[in-house]
N, C-alpha and C positions, 0 to 999 in steps of 0.2 A: 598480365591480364588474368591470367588463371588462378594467382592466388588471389585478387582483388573478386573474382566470382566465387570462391572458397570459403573468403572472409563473409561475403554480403551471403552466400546460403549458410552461414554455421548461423549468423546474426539474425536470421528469420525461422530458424528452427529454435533458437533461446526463447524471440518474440514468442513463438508458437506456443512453446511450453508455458510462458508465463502468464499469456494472455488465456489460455486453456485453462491454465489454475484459476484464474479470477471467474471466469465463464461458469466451472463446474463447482467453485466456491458460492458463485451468485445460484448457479440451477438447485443450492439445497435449500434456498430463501424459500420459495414456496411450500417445499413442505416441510422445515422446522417451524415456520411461523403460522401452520395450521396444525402441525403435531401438538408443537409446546405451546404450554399458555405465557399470557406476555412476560411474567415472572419466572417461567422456566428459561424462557426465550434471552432474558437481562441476565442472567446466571451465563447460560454459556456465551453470552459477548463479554461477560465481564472474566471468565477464565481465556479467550481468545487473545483478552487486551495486555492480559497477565504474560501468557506467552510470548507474542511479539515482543515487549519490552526485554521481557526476560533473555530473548534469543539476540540481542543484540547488547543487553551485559555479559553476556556467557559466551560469546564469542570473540572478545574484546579487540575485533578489530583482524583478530587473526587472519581470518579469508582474504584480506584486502592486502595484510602484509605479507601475506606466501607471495602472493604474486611478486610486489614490491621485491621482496628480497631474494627470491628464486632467479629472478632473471637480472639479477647484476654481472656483467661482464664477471666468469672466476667462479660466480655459485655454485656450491654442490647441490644442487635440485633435492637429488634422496634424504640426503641430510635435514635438507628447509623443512622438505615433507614431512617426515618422521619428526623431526623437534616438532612443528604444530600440533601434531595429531599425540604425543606422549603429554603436549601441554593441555591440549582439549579434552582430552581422554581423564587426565588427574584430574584437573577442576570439572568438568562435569561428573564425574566420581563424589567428589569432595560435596555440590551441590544438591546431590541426589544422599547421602548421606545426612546431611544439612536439614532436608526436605520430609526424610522420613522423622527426624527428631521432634522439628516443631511445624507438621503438617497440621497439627489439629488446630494450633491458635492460627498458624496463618489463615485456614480455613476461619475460624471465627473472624478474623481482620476484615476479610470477604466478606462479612455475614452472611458463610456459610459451613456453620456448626455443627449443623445438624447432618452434614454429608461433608465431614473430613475428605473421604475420599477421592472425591472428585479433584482436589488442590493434587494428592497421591498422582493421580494419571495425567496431574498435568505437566506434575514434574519430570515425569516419562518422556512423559513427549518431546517435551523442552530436550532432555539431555539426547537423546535420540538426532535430534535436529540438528543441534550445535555440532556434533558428533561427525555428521556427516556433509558440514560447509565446506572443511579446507577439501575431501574429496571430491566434493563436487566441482570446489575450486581446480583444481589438480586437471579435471577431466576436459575443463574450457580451455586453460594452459595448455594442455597436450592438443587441441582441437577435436578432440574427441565429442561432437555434439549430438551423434546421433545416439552415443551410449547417454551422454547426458539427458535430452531429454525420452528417451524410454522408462529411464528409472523415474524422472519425474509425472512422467504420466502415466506412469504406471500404479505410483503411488498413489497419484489425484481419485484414478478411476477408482482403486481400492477404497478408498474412504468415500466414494460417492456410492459406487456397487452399496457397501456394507449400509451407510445409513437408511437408504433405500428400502434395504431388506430389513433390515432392525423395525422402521419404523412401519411400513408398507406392504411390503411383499407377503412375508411370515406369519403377521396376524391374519393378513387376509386367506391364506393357505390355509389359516388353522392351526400354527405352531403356538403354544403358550409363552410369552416371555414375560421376564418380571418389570414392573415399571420404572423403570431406570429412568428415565427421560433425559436429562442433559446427558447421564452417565452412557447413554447407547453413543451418542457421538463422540465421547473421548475415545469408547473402547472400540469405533472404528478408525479416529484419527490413529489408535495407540497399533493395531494391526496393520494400517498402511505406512507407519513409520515404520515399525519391524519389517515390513515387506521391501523398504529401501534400503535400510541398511540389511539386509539377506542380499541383495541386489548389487552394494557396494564392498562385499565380501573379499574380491578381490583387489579392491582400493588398499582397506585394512591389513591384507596377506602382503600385500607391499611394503609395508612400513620395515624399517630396521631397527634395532636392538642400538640406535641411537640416540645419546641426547647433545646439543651443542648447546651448553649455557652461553655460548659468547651470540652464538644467530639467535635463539633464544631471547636476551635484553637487545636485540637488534629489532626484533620483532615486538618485541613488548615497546619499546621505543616510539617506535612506527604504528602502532594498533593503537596503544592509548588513547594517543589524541582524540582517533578517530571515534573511538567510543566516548569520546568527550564531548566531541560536535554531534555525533550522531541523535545523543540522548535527550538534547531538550527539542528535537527537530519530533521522535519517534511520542516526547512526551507531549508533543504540542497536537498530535495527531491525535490520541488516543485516552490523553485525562480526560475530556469532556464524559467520559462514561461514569470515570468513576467522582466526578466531582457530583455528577447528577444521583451518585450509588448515595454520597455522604452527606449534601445539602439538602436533600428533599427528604421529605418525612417517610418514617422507616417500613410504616403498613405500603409505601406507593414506590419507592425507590427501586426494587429491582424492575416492577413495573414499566415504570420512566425508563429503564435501563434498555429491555427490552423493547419499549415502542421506538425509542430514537435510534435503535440499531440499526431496525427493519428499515426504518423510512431512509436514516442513510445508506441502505445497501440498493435501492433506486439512483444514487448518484456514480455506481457503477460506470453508467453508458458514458459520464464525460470522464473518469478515472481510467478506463481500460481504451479510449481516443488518446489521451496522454500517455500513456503506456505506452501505444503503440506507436506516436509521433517520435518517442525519446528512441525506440530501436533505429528511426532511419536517423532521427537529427544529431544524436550523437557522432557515430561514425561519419555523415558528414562533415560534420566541425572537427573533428581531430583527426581524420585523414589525409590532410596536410597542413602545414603551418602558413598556410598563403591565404586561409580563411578571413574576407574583411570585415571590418565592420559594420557595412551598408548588407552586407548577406546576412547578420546575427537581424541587423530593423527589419527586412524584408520579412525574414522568417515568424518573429514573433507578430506581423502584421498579419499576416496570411493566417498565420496559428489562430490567433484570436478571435479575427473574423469565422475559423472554423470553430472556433468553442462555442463563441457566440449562439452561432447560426445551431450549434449542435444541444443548450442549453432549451433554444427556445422550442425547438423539434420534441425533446421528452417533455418539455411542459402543457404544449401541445398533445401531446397523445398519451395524457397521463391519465384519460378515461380507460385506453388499455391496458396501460404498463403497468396502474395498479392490482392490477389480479396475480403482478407477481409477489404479493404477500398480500396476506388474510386479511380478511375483511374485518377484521378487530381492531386492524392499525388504520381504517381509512381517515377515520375521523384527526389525525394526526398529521396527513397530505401535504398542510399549507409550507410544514415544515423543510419541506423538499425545495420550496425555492428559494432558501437561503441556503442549504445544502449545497447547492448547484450550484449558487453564485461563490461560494468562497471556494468550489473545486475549478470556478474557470479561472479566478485568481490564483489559484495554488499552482492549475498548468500553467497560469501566465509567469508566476514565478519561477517554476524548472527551467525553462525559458531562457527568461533574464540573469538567473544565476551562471549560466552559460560564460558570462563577462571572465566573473572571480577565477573560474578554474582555465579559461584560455589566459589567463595573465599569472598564476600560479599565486592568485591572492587567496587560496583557500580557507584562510582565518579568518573573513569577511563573511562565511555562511553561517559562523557558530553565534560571530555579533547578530544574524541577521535569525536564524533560529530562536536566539535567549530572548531577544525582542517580542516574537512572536508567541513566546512561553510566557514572559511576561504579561503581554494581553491575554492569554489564554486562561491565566493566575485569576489576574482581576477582574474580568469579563463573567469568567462563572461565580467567581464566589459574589460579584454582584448581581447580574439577573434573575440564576438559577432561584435562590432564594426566593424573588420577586416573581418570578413570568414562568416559573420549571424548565418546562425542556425546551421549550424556545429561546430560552437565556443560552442556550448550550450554543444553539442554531446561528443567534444573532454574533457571539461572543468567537466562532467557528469562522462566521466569515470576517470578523474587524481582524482576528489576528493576520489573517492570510492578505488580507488589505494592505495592514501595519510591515510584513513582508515582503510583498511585493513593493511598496513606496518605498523600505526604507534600502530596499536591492535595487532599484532605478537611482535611487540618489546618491549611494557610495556609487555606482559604478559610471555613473556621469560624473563623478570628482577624478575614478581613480582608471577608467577607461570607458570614455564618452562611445556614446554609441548612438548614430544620426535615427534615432525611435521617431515614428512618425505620431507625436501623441495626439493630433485632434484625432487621426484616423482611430486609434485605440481607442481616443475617448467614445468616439460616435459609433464604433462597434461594442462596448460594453454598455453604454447607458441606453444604445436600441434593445440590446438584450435583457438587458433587467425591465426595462418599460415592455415589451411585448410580450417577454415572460412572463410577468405578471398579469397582463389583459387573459393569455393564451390559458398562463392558468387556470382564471378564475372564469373563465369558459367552458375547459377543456372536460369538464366531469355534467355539462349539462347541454352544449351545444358545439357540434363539431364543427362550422363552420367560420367563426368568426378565429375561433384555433389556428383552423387552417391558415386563415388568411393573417394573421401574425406570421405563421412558420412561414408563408410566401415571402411579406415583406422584408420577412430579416433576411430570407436569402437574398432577395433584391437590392436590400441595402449592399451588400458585400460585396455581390455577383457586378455592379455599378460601381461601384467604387473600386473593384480589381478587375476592370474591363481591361485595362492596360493588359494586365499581367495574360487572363485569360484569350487575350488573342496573339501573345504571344507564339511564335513557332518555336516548338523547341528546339534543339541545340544539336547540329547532325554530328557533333564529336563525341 
């Protein structure tokens, strides 16, 4: 029983820290999108997008396969360790070499030529990060969660403290700085990544004057893949920026870049409920293998119902939510409710992919990602052109559609699962129908708003009357 309460508090202190980074990621939206103008704004999501991608080639898988291969019945743990970290260490060497040679065209690739630099600090960053995965890997393995997340929150607050100051504090104090703009948020991402690894210093002093080529290709073996599936999943997420950087005409593109960043950093409030649904629903499904199938329909029943009801609640009170970015982006709003419809699909997908990995079909996500890449391909390079960033918008939610259809359909062929679909139906099409009345309210009359966000909870709350008078379970 004590390590079952061990497991579920190291599992909410992970939560804590991650859903903190999103928190304190979203708290610098208001004042980068009133610092920077919309084109300074499209510049640094378009180096943020560069990172993530980057951080997931440059780490190929490795984090995922320490684990993997460290705890085989026989593993030398130190050995696992040190081989990852002599392999991260060479190619993020080797990239950061790579980066200083042809920074300046990649910068031009960007169109952004005219500030090489900025590409310079982002490469920093990137290797900094990769750098210290398999440590922080290492630190979950050992269940070391409270060192875990200290360092990460310690870095979050550093990069929050700094941009604050850079942007706010210091001028208003009267200190002179020069106008850096996107560049002041690298050079505090680039201090609070040095403050993590100063912090992981004695992860590093661990390492041994080891290399195992044979764990080595065990690991490359096992990581590949992974970066295989990973990559049209991470590119399906994250090209809409830059297909809108490269379709749209060149005087308004980082513009467009920057307005559709802002509005989807509004869709937050149903990304970090998913977040935080995945910390308890995972460990429930794989903390025993007696898991059925009528528990995976229930949960994504319930789930939905909650996105639903949670969808129409921000479109509802999107008269306040918008003061969390600048009034430059409002005229842009409508964009957020397709936003929000392809991230309640996208939870509903985490969801249902549930299937593939309890049956060990995991080659079933990368078919079901490339799909989604696919749409994601042809969706921009057709609307974008025609409609701008609403092409992005519309194109955002058919892939996650296309995803989630086509991950209900393998997984009723290759492990049925009793999904209750009118119920699904009737909590997704109340939510896009109310959402949309709520919205197109919500900026001029609070009350009919309201009375959406009532109904859908009514809807729910009515149709899981069962459940909610259920007593719970005195075991």
């Amino acid at each position: 029983m004590s390590g079952m309460k061990s497991l579920m508090g190291d599992t909410a202190l992970y939560g804590l820290s991650s859903i903190l980074a999103r928190v304190l990621n979203f708290a610098l939206t208001p004042l980068l999108t009133v610092v920077l103008s919309k084109s300074e704004y499209g510049v640094n999501s378009l180096l943020y997008v560069s990172i993530a991608f980057l951080m997931v080639i440059l780490t190929y898988g490795f984090e995922t396969a320490y684990f993997r291969v460290s705890q085989k019945a026989g593993a030398d743990e130190p050995t696992v360790y040190s081989t990852a970290m002599w392999s991260l260490l060479a190619s993020s060497l080797l990239f950061l070499a790579a980066m200083a040679w042809v920074y300046v065209p990649a910068a031009e690739l960007l169109r952004m030529g005219d500030r090489p630099e900025l590409v310079l600090m982002m490469a920093w960053i990137v290797a900094m990060d990769v750098v210290a995965a398999v440590p922080f890997a290492r630190l979950r393995a050992q269940r070391r969660a409270k060192r875990f997340v200290a360092i990460k929150i310690t870095q979050i607050a550093v990069n929050f403290i700094l941009c604050y100051a850079f942007f706010l504090i210091l001028p208003q104090a009267g200190f002179w700085l020069p106008d850096l703009q996107v560049g002041w948020v690298l050079i505090a991402n680039l201090a609070a990544s040095a403050a993590m690894i100063f912090m992981l210093l004695p992860e590093f002093f661990a390492m041994q004057r080891r290399f195992d080529v044979g764990i080595w290709k065990t690991m490359l073996a096992f990581g590949l893949p992974l970066l295989l599936a990973g990559l049209p999943g991470v590119a399906n997420e994250m090209a809409d920026r830059f297909f809108i950087e490269y379709l749209m005409p060149l005087g308004e593109a980082k513009e467009a870049v920057g307005t559709y960043s802002a509005i989807y950093k509004l869709s937050i409030f149903i990304i970090l409920f998913n977040q935080a649904f995945r910390f308890a629903a995972e460990p429930f499904f794989f903390k025993e293998s007696t898991q059925t199938k009528q528990q995976l329909a229930d949960v994504l029943r319930v789930f939905t119902g909650i996105l639903s009801i949670g969808m129409v609640l921000v479109l509802a009170g999107l008269g306040g939510i918008k003061y969390f970015i600048d009034a430059k982006y409002w005229d842009s709003l409508p964009l957020l409710y397709f936003l929000l419809m392809a991230n309640v699909f996208l939870s509903m997908n985490t969801q249902v992919s549930m299937w593939y990995k309890l049956s060990d079909q995991t080659r079933m996500g990368l078919y079901i990602t490339l799909t989604g890449f696919a749409v994601t391909v042809l969706g921009n390079l057709y609307w974008i052109p025609r409609v701008g960033i609403l092409g992005a918008a519309w194109t955002t939610l058919a892939s996650y559609m296309a995803m989630l259809g086509l991950s209900v359909a393998l997984g009723q062929y290759h492990f049925p699962v009793p999904y209750r679909f009118g119920r699904l139906a009737l909590y997704v099409l109340s939510a896009a129908f109310l959402g949309w009345v709520a919205a197109f309210y919500s900026l001029t009359l609070v009350w009919p708003s309201l009375l959406c966000a009532g109904i859908m909870i009514a809807i729910v709350g009515y149709a899981e009357r069962d459940l909610l008078r259920r007593k719970p379970s005195s075991t």
